[in-house]
N, C-alpha and C positions, 0 to 999 in steps of 0.2 A: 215581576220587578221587585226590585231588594226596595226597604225601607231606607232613603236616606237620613234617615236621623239615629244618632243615638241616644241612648235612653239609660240614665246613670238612677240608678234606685239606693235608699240606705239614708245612711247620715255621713257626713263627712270626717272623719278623724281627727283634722284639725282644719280649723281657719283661719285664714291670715288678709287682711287688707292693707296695702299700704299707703301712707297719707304722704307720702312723700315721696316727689320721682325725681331723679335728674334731665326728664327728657325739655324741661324748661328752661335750665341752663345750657344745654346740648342746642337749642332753637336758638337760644340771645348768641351762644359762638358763632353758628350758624349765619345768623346773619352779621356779627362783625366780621366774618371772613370775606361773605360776600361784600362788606363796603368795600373792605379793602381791594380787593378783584375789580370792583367797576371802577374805584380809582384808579384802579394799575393800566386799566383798559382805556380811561379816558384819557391817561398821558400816554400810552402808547399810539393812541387815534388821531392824539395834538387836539383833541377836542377842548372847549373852554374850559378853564378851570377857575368856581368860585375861590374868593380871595383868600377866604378860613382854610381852604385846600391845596395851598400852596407844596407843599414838601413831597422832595420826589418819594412816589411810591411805586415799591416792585407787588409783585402776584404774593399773597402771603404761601407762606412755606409752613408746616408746622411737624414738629419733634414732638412725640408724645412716647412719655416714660414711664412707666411704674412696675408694681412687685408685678408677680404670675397671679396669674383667673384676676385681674384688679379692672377688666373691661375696655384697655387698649383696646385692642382689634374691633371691637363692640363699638368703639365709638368713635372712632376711625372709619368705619363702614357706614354708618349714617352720617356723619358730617359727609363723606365722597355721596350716596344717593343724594340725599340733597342739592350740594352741589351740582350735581349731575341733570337734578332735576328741578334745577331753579330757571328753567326757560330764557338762556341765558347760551346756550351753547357752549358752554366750560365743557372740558375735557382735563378733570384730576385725575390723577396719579398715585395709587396706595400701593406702597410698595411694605413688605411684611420681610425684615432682615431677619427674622427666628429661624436660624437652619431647622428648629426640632417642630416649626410647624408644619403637618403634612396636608393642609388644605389646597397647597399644587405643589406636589410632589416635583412637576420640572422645571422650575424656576421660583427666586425666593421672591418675587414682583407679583401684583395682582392689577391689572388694571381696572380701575372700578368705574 
């Protein structure tokens, strides 16, 4: 039987740690999206709605723009798993309009 591990020998070339992530601000979207979802679900159910929570709310929608390699898609795709896997039964929708992405070559939609 093979060895499953491997085994890296030497010194490194360089090292790099980062003291800074985005994946903290990517969680706070996260869950403001979510508020906005349960609100949209609570007036679609006609369930009570607290007084502070008055103003009609639809399912939020979200447009995300920027240069090339700047991490759309990147984070597009963990907002949808999340989404997806907030026990919550959502079913979102990432759709990827970049004709030159070939991540499905038969259709420019991905459903996540």
């Amino acid at each position: 039987m093979a060895d499953p591990f491997l085994y890296v020998t030497g010194e490194p070339s360089t090292e790099y740690v980062s003291s800074e992530t985005p994946m903290q601000v990517y969680a706070n979207l996260h869950i403001a999206l979510e508020q906005m979802r349960v609100r949209a679900l609570r007036q679609i159910r006609g369930s009570p709605v607290p007084a502070h929570d008055r103003a009609k709310q639809d399912p939020p929608r979200v447009l995300v723009l920027g240069p090339e390699h700047s991490g759309k898609t990147t984070i597009c795709k963990i907002l949808t798993n999340y989404a997806a896997r907030a026990g919550q039964g959502w079913a979102p929708f990432l759709v990827n309009v970049d004709p030159t992405d070939v991540s499905n070559p038969t259709a420019w939609g991905e459903l996540g």
